[in-house]
N, C-alpha and C positions, 0 to 999 in steps of 0.2 A: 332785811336786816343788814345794816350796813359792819363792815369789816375791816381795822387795818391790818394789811397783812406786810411784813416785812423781813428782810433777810438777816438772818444772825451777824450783831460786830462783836468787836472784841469790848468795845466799852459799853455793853449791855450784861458783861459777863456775870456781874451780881445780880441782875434786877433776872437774868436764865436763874443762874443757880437757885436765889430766893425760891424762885417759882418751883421748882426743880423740887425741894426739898418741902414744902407743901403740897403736893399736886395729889392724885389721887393712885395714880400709876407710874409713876418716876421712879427711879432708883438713882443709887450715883454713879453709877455706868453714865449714865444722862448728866449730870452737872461736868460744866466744861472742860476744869481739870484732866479729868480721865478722858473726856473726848481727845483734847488738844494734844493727850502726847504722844498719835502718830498722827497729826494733822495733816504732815507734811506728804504722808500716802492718799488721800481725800480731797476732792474741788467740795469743800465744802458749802451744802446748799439749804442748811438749817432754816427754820422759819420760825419767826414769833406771832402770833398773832395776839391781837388787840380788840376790846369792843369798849366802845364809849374812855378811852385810855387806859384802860385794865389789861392786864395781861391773863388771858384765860385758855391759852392753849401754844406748848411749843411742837416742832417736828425736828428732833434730831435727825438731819437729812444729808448726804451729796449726791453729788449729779455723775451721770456717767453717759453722758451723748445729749438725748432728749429724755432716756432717764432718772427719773426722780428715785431712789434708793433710802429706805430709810434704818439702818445705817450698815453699810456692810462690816463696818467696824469694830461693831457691837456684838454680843452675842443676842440680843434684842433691843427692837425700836419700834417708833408708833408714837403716835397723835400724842401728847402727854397733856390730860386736861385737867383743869380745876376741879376739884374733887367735890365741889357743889354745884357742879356744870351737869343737867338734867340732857334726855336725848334729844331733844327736839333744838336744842342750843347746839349739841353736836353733830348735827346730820346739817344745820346751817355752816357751820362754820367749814366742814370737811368740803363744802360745796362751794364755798367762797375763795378755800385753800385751794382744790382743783381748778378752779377756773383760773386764780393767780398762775399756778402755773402753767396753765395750757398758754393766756397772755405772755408768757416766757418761754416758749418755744417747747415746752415739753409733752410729751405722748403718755408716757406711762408712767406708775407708780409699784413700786415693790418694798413689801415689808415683812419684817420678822416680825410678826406681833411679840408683847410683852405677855410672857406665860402669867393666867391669872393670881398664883400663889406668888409671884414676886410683889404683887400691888400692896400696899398700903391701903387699898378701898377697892378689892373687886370689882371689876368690871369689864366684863367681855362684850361692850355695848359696839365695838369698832369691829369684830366679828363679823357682826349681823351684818351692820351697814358692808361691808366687804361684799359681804355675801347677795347684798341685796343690789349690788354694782356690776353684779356677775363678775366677780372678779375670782380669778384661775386660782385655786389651790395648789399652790407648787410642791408644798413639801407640806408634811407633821414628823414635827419631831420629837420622837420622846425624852422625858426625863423624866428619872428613876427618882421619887421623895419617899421619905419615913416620917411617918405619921409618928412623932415622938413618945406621943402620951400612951401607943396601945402598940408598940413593936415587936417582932417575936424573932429571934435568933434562932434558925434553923440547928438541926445537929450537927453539920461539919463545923459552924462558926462555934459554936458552943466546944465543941472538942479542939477548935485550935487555940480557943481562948484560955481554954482548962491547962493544956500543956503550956501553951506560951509564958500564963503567967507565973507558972512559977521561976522562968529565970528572971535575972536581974538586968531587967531592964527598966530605961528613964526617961520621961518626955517634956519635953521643953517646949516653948512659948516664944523664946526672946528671936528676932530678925536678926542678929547677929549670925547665924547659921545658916541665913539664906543664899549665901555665894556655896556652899556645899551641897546645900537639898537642891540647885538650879544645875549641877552638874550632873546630878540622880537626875533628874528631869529629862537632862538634854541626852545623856548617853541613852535612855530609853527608848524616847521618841528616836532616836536615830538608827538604834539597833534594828526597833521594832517597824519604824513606819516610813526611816528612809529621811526624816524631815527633821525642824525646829521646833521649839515649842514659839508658840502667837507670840510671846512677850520674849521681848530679851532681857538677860540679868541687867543692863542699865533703865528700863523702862519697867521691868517691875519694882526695882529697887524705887527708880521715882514715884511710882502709884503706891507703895507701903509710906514712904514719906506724908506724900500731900492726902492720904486715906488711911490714915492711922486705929480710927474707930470702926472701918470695915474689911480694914484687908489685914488678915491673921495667919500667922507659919506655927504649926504645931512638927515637931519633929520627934521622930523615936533613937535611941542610941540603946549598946552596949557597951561592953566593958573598950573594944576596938573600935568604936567610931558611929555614925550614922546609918542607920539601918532604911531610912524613908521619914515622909511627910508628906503630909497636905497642906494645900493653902485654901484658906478659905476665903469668901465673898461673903461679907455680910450683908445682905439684901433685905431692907426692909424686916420684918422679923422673921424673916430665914435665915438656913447657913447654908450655903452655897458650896459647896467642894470644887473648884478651881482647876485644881491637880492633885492628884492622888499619885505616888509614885516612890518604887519601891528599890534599894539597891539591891542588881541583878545578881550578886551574889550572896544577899542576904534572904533568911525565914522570910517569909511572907505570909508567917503567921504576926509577926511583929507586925503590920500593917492594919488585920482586923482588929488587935491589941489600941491600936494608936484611934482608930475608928471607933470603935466602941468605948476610948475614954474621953472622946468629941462628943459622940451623942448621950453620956453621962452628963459631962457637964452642963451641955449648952439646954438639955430637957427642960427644964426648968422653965427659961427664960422663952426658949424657942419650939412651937411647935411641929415647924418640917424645918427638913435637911436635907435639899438637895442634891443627892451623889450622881448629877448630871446629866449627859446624854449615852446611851449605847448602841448608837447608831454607825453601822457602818455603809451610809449611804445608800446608795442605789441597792445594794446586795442584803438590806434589811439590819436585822442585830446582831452585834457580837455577841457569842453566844457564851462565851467564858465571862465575860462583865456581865452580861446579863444574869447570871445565874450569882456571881460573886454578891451583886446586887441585892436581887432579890434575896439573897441567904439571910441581910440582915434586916429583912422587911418590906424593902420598898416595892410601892405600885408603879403605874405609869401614871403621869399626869404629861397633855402636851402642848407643845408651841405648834403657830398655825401660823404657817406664810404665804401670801398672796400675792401674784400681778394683776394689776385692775388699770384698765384702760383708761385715761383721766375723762375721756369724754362721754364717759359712763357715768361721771356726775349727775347727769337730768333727771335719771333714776332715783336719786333720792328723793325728788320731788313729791313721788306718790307715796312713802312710807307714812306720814301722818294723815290719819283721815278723819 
């Protein structure tokens, strides 16, 4: 089955995103926008692929030696394919994709798979094949969701809810307040971890601009100012929590407060809520998030990242019999 396979431009940028925003497992992490605004850190080495002129499959991808990477920029990446594309069209294509680029100098491939509950159509068909490539499990990683429809509020969150509310406090919506909840952010992250937060206040302010219908700032305030916020990632029909973060001098029961009047509203419409990873690497889980976590329902669900040797393609050969 013959294939065109070719490199992401810039003047393909609608005929990606089109794709991007139909596909079966895309999000808008993946449409170019959000890619493009730390390009300038990325030898970007994205692919389109093509069959009979149709677009049926991209690779949010850069390169990093003979490295193929898909995408370290991302909080996840992978094959992104046409959501009527069956697996025997897939185990072709990902064979014709390896072989482009071993033809391009490259060894190996590594991916964050796309966690199944961010999809628009389920499918953990790119797993298997992974798997079936002998390709190296490098990491799982977990993420804490809430099953909306049947959630249960342990008793310390119930008890902080109970006192919290009855003071006078008010939560907000509008992006106007996000140069404030990004200094909650930053002073946090520095206090606690030494570092930055991924986004700077000029690049996430750009991605709320051009991501209007998926990137949302709830905040909580009293009578003296800003107590915390989250920003969330609308993903497909999830809500994604972003950042969660609370000022170091303020209740941090105002926090469950502001949490629990996110998974009120959005029930409805949404039924998981991502409240992220509680991973602290090599050393396992945070155990304070972990349990914060769980307080307000959530399970594990997880991401699955692989190195797979590209000349481990021929392998797929014998999966249809």
């Amino acid at each position: 089955m013959s294939y065109q396979i070719i490199r992401y431009r810039e003047d393909l940028k609608n005929q990606w995103d089109d794709f991007i925003a139909n596909s079966g497992n895309g999000t808008f992490l993946h449409r170019r926008d959000y890619m493009d605004y730390h390009a300038n850190r990325f030898d970007d080495f994205s692919l389109m692929i093509f069959k009979d002129n149709t677009l049926i499959s991209t690779l949010p991808a850069h390169r990093v030696g003979t490295q193929l990477i898909a995408h370290n920029g991302l909080t996840y990446s992978d094959f992104i394919f046409d959501k009527r594309l069956r697996i025997a069209p897939q185990i072709d294509l990902i064979n014709a994709a390896f072989d482009f680029l071993l033809n391009q100098g490259f060894t190996d491939f590594s991916v964050k798979t796309i966690p199944s509950f961010f999809h628009s159509q389920p499918n953990a068909s790119s797993l298997y094949l992974y798997h079936r490539m002998q390709g190296y499990l490098s990491e799982i990683k977990p993420f804490f969701v809430l099953h909306t429809n049947n959630y249960q509020l342990n008793k310390d969150r119930k008890k902080n809810l109970k006192r919290i509310q009855k003071q006078n406090l008010s939560i907000s919506d509008e992006l106007k307040y996000l140069d404030n909840y990004w200094q909650i952010v930053s002073k946090n992250l520095l206090q606690t971890h030494k570092t930055q937060p991924v986004h700077t206040l000029e690049e996430i302010q750009l991605l709320t601009q051009k991501f209007p219908e998926q990137i949302k700032l709830l905040t909580i305030f009293n009578q003296t100012g800003m107590l915390g916020g989250a920003l969330l990632f609308i993903i497909n029909k999830v809500i994604h929590f972003q950042y969660i973060n609370a000022d170091p001098n303020a209740d941090k029961s105002a926090i469950d407060l502001l949490i629990f009047h996110i998974i009120e509203r959005y029930k409805k419409d949404f039924n998981l809520i991502s409240f992220g990873s509680s991973s602290a690497g090599e050393q396992g889980l945070n155990s304070g998030l972990t349990y914060w976590k769980e307080s307000f329902g959530c399970k594990i669900l997880n991401q699955y990242s692989y190195k797979i040797k590209l000349q481990n393609r021929s392998l797929l050969n014998s999966i249809m019999q």
